[in-house]
C-alpha positions in Angstrom: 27.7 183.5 209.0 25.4 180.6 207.1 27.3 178.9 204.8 24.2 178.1 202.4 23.9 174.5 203.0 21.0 172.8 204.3 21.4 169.9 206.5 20.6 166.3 205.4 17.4 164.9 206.8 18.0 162.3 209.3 17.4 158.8 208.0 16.7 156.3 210.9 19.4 153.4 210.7 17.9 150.5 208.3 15.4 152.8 206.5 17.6 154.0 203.5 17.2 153.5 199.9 21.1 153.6 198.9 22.0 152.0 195.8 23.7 149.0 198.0 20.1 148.7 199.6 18.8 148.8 196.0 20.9 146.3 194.7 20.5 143.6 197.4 17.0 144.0 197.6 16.7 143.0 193.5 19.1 139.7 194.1 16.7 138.7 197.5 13.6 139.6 195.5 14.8 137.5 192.5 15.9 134.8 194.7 12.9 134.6 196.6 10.8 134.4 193.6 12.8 131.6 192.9 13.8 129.9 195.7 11.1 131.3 198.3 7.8 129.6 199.3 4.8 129.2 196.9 2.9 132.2 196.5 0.9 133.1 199.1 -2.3 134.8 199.8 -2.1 138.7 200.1 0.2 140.1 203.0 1.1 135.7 204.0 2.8 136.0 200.7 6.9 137.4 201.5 7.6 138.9 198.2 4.5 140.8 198.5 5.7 142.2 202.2 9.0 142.6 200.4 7.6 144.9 197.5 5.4 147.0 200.1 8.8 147.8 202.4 10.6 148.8 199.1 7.9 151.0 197.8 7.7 152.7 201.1 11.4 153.2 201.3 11.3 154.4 197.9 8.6 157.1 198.4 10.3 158.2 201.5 13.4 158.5 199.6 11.4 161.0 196.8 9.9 163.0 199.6 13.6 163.4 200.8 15.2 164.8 197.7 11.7 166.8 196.6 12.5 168.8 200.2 16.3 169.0 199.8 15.4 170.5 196.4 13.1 172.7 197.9 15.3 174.2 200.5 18.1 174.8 198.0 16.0 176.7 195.4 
């Protein structure tokens, strides 16, 4: 008999967007601003690299929980 629940997608290992991830990711980004080289131009520059990984995570992340809230209504 189903129980109703729909199994979590499987998020490969490093390519999660947990609060821990989202926290870290804001002191690194901060501290590279800071700390990091000068800015760079377009994908040379790390913060810029950094920002594209995060946004990419962060999409993934939506397209996760649009699905999961597709499958449970």
């Amino acid at each position: 008999m189903a129980t109703g629940k729909t199994p979590k997608p499987k998020v490969p290992r490093g390519d999660g967007y947990s609060l821990p991830y989202r926290i870290w990711w804001e002191i690194e980004y901060t501290l590279m601003h800071v700390f990091g080289p000068a800015t760079q131009d377009g994908d040379k520059d790390p913060r810029v690299a950094m920002k594209k990984d995060h946004d990419r995570r962060k999409q993934l992340w939506l397209e996760r929980k649009a699905a999961e809230q597709r499958a449970q209504g």
